[in-house]
C-alpha positions, -999 to 999 in steps of 0.1 A, spaced: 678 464 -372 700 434 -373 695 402 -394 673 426 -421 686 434 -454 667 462 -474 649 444 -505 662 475 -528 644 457 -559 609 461 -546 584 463 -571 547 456 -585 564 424 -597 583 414 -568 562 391 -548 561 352 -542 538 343 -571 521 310 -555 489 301 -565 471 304 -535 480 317 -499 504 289 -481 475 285 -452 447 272 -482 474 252 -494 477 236 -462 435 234 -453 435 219 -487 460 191 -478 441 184 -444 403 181 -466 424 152 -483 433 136 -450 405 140 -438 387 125 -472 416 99 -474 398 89 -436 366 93 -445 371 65 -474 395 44 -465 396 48 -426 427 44 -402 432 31 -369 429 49 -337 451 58 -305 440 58 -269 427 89 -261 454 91 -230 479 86 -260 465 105 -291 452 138 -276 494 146 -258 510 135 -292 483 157 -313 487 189 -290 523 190 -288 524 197 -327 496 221 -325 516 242 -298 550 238 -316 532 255 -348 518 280 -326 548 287 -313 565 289 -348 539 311 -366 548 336 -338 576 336 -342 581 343 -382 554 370 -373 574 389 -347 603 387 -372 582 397 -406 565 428 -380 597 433 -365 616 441 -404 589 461 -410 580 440 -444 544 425 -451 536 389 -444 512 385 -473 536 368 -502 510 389 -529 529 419 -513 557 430 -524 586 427 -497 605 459 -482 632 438 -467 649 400 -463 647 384 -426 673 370 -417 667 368 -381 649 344 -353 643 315 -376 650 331 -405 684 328 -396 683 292 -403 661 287 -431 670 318 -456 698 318 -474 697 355 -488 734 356 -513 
């Protein structure tokens, strides 16, 4: 298993300790887009324009979210941050964004 280092310290009191799961924290940022719209409106795109520069996000993320799940599955380490990790990935993207000293 390369680009994994074994959390030894894992215990009831290791985990992320955010208030919510990162994907409500996200829907709750879209509800205030979406209100923030609803109230004060915004401007529109062609549809020939808008729908290509929406999508290409949306596939990115896709493409991102499998790929921090293939490395979380591939450690063998839970994804849910109110579970206590068995190991630090520092592989795939990890290998960019963690700095595990």
């Amino acid at each position: 298993m390369t680009g994994v280092t074994p959390n030894r310290a894992s215990s009831a009191g290791d985990t992320v300790g955010v208030f919510a799961p990162p994907p409500l924290i996200y829907l709750a940022a879209l509800g205030v887009g979406f209100g923030l719209d609803a109230v004060i409106g915004s401007g529109s795109l062609p549809s020939p324009v808008a729908i290509p520069a929406g999508s290409a996000p949306l596939i990115a993320g896709a493409g991102l979210l499998g790929s921090f799940a293939r490395a979380f599955l591939g450690a063998e380490t839970p994804i849910d941050p109110d579970t206590p990790s068995t190991a630090i990935v520092t592989n795939g993207s990890f290998r960019l964004t963690r700095n595990p000293a």
